[in-house]
C-alpha positions as CSV (number, residue, x, y, z in Angstrom):
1,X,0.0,0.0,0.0
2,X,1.1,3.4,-1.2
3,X,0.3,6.7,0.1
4,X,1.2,10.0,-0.6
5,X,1.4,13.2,1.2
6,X,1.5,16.9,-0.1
7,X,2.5,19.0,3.1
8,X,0.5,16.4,5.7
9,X,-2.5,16.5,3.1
10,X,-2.8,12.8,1.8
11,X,-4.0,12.5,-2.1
12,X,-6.9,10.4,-2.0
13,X,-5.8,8.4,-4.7
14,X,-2.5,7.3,-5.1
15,X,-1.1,8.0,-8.1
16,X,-0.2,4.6,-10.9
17,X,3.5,5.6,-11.2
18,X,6.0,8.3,-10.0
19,X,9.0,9.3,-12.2
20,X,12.3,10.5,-9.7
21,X,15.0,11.7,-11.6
22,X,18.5,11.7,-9.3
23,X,20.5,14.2,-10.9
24,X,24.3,14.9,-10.2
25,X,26.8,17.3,-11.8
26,X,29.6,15.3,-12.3
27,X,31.6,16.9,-15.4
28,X,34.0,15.1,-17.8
29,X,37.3,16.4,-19.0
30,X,39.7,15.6,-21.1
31,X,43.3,15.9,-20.3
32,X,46.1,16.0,-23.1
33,X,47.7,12.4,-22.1
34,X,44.9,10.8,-20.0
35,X,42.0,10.6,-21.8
36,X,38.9,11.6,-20.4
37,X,38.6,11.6,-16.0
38,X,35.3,12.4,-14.5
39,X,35.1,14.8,-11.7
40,X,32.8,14.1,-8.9
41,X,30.8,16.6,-7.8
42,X,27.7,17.2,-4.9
43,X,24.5,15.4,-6.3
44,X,21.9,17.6,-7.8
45,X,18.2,18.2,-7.2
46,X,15.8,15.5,-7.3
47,X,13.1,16.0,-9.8
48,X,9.5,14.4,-9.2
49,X,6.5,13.9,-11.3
50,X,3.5,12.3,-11.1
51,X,0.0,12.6,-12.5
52,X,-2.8,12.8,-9.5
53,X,-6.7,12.0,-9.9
54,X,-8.5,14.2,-8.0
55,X,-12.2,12.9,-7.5
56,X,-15.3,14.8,-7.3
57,X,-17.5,12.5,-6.0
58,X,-16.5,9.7,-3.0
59,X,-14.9,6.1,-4.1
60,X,-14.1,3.2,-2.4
61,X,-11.0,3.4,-3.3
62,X,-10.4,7.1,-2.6
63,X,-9.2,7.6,1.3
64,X,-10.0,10.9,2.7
65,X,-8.3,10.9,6.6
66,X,-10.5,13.4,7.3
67,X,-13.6,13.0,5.5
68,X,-14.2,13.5,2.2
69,X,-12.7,16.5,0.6
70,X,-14.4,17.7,-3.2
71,X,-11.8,18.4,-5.8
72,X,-12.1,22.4,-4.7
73,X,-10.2,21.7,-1.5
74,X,-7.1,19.5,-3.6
75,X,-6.9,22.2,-6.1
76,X,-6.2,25.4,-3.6
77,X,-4.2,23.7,-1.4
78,X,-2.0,23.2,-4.9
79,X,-1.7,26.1,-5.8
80,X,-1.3,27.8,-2.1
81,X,1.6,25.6,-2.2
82,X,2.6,27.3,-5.4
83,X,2.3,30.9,-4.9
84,X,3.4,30.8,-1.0
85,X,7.2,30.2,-2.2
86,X,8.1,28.3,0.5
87,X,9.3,24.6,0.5
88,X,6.9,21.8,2.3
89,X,7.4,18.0,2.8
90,X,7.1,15.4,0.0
91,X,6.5,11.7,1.6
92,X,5.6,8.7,0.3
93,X,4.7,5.7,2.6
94,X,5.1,2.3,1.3
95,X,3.5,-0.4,3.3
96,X,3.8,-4.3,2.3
97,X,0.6,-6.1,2.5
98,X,1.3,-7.2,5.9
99,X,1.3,-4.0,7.4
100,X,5.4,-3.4,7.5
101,X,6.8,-0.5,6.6
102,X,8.9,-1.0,3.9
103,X,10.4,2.6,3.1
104,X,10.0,6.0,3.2
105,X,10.7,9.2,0.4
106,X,10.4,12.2,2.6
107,X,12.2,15.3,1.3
108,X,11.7,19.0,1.0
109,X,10.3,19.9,-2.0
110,X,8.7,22.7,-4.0
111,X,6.0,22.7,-6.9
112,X,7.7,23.9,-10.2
113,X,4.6,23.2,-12.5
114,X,1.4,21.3,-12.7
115,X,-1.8,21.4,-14.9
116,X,-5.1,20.2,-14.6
117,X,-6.5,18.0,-17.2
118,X,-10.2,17.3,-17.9
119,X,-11.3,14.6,-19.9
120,X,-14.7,13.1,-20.9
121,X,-13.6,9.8,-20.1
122,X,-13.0,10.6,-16.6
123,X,-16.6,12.0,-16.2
124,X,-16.5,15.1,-13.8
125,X,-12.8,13.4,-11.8
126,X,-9.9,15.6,-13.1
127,X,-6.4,14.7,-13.4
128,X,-3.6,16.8,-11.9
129,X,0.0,16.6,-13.6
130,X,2.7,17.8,-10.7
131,X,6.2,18.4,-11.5
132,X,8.3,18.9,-8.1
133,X,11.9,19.6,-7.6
134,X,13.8,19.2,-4.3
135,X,14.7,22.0,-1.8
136,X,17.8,22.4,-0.5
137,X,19.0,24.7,2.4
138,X,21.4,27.4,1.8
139,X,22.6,30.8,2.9
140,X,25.6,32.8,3.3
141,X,28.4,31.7,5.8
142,X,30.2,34.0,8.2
143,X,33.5,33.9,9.1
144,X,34.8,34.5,13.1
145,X,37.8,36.0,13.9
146,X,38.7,35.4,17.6
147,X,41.7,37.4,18.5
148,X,43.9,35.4,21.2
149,X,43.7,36.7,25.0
150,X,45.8,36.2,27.9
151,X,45.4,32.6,29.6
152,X,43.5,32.7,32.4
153,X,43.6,29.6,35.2
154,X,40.4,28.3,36.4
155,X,39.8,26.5,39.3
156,X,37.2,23.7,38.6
157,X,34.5,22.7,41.4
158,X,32.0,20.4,42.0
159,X,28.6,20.6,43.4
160,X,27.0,18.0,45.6
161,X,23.5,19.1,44.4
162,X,21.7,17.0,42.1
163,X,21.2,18.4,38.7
164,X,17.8,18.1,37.6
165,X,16.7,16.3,34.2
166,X,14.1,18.2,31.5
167,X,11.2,15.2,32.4
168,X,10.4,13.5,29.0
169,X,8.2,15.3,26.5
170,X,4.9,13.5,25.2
171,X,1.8,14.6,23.5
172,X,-1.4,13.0,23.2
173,X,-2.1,12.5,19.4
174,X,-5.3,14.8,18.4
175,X,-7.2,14.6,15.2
176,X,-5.7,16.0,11.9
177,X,-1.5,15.3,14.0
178,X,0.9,13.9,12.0
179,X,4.5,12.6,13.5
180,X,6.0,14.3,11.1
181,X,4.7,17.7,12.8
182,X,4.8,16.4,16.1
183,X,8.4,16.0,15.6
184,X,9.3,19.3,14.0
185,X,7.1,21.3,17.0
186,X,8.7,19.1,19.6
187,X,12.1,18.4,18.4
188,X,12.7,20.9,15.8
189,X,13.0,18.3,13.4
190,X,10.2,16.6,11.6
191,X,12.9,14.2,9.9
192,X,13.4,12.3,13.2
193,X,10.0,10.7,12.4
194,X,11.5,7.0,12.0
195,X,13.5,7.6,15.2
196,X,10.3,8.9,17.4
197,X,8.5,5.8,15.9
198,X,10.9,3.4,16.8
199,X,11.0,4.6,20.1
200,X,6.9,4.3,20.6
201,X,7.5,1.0,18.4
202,X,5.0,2.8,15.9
203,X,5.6,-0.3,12.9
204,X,3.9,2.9,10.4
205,X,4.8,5.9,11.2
206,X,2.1,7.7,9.0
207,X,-0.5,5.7,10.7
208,X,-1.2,7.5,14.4
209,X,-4.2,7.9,16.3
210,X,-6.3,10.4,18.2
211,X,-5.5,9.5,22.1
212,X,-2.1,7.7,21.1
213,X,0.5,9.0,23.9
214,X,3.7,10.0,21.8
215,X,7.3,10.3,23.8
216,X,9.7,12.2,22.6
217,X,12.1,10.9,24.8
C-alpha cells in the first residue's frame, strides 16, 4: 500500500506511477595524455512527477483521513503551495501487504509546475500533472575572527547538588497530528520521524491515532 502526502494532506488516490530523476553534476574532461577523467561533484536536485486523480465524488477506493474533501479543496491547497514560495514535505509511505513498513521518500520539495486535465472519459474526476523539484538549504556563511587573550587559570568545582533532568516530552495525538509535525514542534525536526516511531515502536509511522501517547524521549 502506497500513500502520498503533499504538506501532511494525503492525495486520495495514489497516483499509478511516479517518475524520480536523481541528478548529479559530475563533469568530464579531457586531459592532453589521460583521456577523459570524470570529476565528482555534490549530487543535484531530485526532480518528481507524477499525475494525481483528483475525484469529485467519494470512491471506495479514494481515502479521505478526514472526511471527504471535493476536488475544490485539492486544487487550492496546490496552488497555495505554489504561490506561498516556500518549501513543504514530500512523503511517500510504502507499506507491504502485511502491514510493514517498507520505506520512506520524505524530502523537502517545491512545486515547479502542474496542470489540470479534464477529460470526458473521466466523467467530472480531473487529473492533476505535478512536477516537483527538491529544496535544499542554503545561505551565506560568516566567518569568526577570535583574536587570542591572555590565559587565564580556572579553578574547577563540583557541586553536591543534584542536577535536575528536563522530564520526558509527550503529547497526546489529536485529530488532523501527523508525526511528522509532532516531531518538528517538539524536536525541531520533523525528519526524526523513524526515530520517534521506533521509540513508541510505531511499525507505520504515517498511521497514528487520536488518544495515542507520543514520547519524545
Amino acid at each position: 500500500m502506497y500513500a502520498v502526502y503533499l504538506d501532511g494532506v494525503q492525495l486520495p488516490v495514489t497516483p499509478s506511477e511516479m517518475d524520480m530523476q536523481i541528478n548529479n553534476q559530475n563533469k568530464t574532461i579531457s586531459l592532453i595524455n589521460d583521456g577523459e577523467v570524470n570529476i565528482l561533484k555534490t549530487a543535484g536536485l531530485t526532480d518528481i512527477s507524477f499525475t494525481a486523480l483528483i475525484p469529485q465524488v467519494l470512491y471506495p477506493f479514494a481515502v479521505y483521513k478526514d472526511g471527504f474533501k471535493d476536488a475544490a479543496f485539492f486544487l487550492d491547497k496546490i496552488e497555495k503551495l505554489k504561490v506561498d514560495k516556500k518549501p513543504f514535505q514530500f512523503i511517500v509511505s510504502r507499506v507491504s501487504p502485511a502491514g510493514n513498513l517498507l520505506f520512506d521518500t520524505n524530502m523537502s520539495v517545491s512545486i515547479e509546475e502542474y496542470s489540470i486535465n479534464e477529460n470526458a472519459d473521466n466523467g467530472l474526476d480531473l487529473e492533476i500533472d505535478i512536477d516537483l523539484k527538491q529544496y535544499r538549504a542554503y545561505g551565506t556563511k560568516k566567518a569568526v575572527i577570535k583574536q587570542a587573550t591572555a590565559a587565564k587559570k580556572t579553578v574547577k568545582t563540583t557541586s553536591s547538588r543534584p542536577t535536575n533532568k528536563t522530564p520526558p516530552k509527550t503529547h497526546t495525538v489529536v485529530r488532523g497530528d501527523t508525526l511528522w509535525a509532532l516531531c518538528k514542534k517538539y524536536l525541531g525536526n520533523g525528519a526524526r520521524y523513524p526515530e520517534i516511531a521506533k521509540l513508541n515502536k510505531i511499525p507505520n509511522p504515517n498511521l497514528i491515532y487520536p488518544g495515542q501517547v507520543i514520547k519524545f524521549g
